[in-house]
N, C-alpha and C positions, 0 to 999 in steps of 0.2 A: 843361906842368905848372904852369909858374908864374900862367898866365893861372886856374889851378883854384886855385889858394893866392891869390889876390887876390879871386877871387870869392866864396870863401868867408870871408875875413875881411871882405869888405866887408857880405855877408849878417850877420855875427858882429856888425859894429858898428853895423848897423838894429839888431840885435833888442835889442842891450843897451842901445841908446839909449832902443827903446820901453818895453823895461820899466822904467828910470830916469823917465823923462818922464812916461809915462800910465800908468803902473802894471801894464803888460802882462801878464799870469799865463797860464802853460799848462801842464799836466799837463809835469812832469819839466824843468820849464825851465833849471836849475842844473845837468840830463845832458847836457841836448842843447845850450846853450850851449858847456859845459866840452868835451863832443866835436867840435864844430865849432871850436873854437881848438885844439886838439889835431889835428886834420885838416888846417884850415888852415897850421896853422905845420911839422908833416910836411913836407908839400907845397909851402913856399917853402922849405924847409930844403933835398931833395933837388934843386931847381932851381938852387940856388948849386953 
């Protein structure tokens, strides 16, 4: 489980980097970011 909390926040900080960087916009971006650190941090939490 924790290899799925790492791969998700590691997906979590491409995409905030790209939309800081290039401007990146996509339909619900501030949902599905804020869900993917919620998912992400879950899932390193129950691996401790």
């Amino acid at each position: 489980m924790k290899e799925i909390g790492r791969l998700l926040l590691a997906v979590w900080l491409i995409l905030s980097g790209l939309k800081a960087v290039i401007g990146l916009h996509f339909h619900y971006d501030y949902m599905v970011l804020g869900g993917l650190a919620i998912v992400a941090g879950a899932f390193l939490l129950l691996k401790q």
